[in-house]
N, C-alpha and C positions, 0 to 999 in steps of 0.2 A: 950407546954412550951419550948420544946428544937428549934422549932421553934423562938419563941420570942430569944431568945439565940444568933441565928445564927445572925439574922438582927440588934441585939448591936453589932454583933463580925463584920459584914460587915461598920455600921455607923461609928464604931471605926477606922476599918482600914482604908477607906474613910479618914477620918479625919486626919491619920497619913500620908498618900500618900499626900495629897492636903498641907500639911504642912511643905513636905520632898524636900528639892532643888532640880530642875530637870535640865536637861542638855537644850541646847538650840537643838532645831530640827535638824539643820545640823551636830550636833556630834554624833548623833542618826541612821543618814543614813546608809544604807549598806554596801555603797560605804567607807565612812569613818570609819568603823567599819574592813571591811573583807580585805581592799586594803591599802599598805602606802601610806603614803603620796604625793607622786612622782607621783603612777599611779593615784591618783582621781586626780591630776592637771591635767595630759593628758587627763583623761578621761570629766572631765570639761570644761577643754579649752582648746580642740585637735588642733596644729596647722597643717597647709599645707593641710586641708581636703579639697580635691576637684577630678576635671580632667584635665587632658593634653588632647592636641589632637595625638591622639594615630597612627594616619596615617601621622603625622609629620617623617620627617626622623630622627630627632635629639631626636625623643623620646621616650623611650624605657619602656614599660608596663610588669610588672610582675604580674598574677594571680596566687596565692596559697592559696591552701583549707587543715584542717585538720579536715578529717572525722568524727574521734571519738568524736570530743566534735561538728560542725558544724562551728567552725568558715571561715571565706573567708576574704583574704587581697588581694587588688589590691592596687599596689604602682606605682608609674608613675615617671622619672627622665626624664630632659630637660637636654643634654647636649650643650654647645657653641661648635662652631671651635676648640677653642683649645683643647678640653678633660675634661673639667672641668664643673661638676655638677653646674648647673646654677641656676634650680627650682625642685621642689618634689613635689608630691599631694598625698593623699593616700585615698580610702574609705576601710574600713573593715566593715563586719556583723560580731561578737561577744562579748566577754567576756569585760569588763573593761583592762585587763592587756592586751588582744589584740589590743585595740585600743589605749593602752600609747605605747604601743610596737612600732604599724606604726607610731604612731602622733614621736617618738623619733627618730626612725628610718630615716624618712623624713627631721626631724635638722640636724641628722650627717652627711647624705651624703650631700649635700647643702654646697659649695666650696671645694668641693675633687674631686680629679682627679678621672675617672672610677676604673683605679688600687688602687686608695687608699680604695674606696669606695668596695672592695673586700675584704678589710682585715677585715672589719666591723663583730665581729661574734656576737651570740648569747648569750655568755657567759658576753659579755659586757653591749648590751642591759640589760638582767637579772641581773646581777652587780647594774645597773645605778639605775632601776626601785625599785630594791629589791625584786623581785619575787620571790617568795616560790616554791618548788621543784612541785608542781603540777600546775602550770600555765610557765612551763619552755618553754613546747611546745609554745607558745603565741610569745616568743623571739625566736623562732626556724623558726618560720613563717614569723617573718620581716626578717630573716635573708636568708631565702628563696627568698621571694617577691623582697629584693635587688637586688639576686643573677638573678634573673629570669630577672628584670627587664633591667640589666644589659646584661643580653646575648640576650635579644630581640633588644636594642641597637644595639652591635656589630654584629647582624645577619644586620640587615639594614643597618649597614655600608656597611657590604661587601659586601650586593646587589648595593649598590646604587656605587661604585667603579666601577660593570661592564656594568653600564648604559652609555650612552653618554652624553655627555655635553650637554646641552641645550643652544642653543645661540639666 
């Protein structure tokens, strides 16, 4: 009997789910559930993801990893003659907020001087994004990745200073 019982209380509920408006699938995602708004556009539609040719002189690669969680950013800037961030590319392995982190990261420097592109911190990226105090590192890492990317630059300059001119 208590049988019989159970499979009305199941056809019933059945019946009330199937009856009950549901959300459409994409407001259901993970992404749009656990991340604002800001980072599932990055994370959606990440721009500048790509490579530089990294044995360019004018182009300066930053690889940074953070342990604990496994994430990995490599950021890549182009700069012109005059000092001025031309192109960006970035690939990261991790999180959603890592990867709105570089894909933002990659917009801002993109026409800023290398010195401008220094003043760029993490608290901004996280600002921008809206990340939550446990995805801070994520902003900590493009802020990094710049920083690296930026001294591997000026390391090539000041090799390529004490090279000879090529005529």
């Amino acid at each position: 009997m208590a049988a019989v019982g159970a499979g009305r209380l199941r056809r019933a509920a059945s019946a009330l789910l199937l009856r009950s408006p549901r959300l459409p699938a994409r407001e259901l995602s993970a992404p749009a559930r656990l991340y604002h708004k800001k980072v599932v556009d990055h994370y959606e539609n990440p721009r500048n993801v790509g490579s530089l040719d990294k044995t360019s002189k004018n182009v300066g690669t930053g690889l940074v990893g953070a342990p604990a969680c496994g994430d990995v950013m490599k950021l890549q800037i182009q700069v012109d003659e005059k000092g001025k961030i031309v192109d960006a590319r970035f690939k990261t392995f991790g999180c959603g907020s890592a990867i709105a982190s570089s894909s933002l990261a990659t917009e801002w420097v993109k026409g800023k001087t290398v010195e401008e592109a220094l003043t760029i911190k993490n608290t901004d990226i996280a600002k921008e994004l809206c990340l939550p105090p446990v995805k801070l590192h994520c902003s900590m890492l493009a802020e990094d990745a710049i920083k690296a990317a930026l001294a591997d630059y000026k390391l090539k300059q000041e090799s390529k200073k004490g090279e000879p001119e090529k005529q």
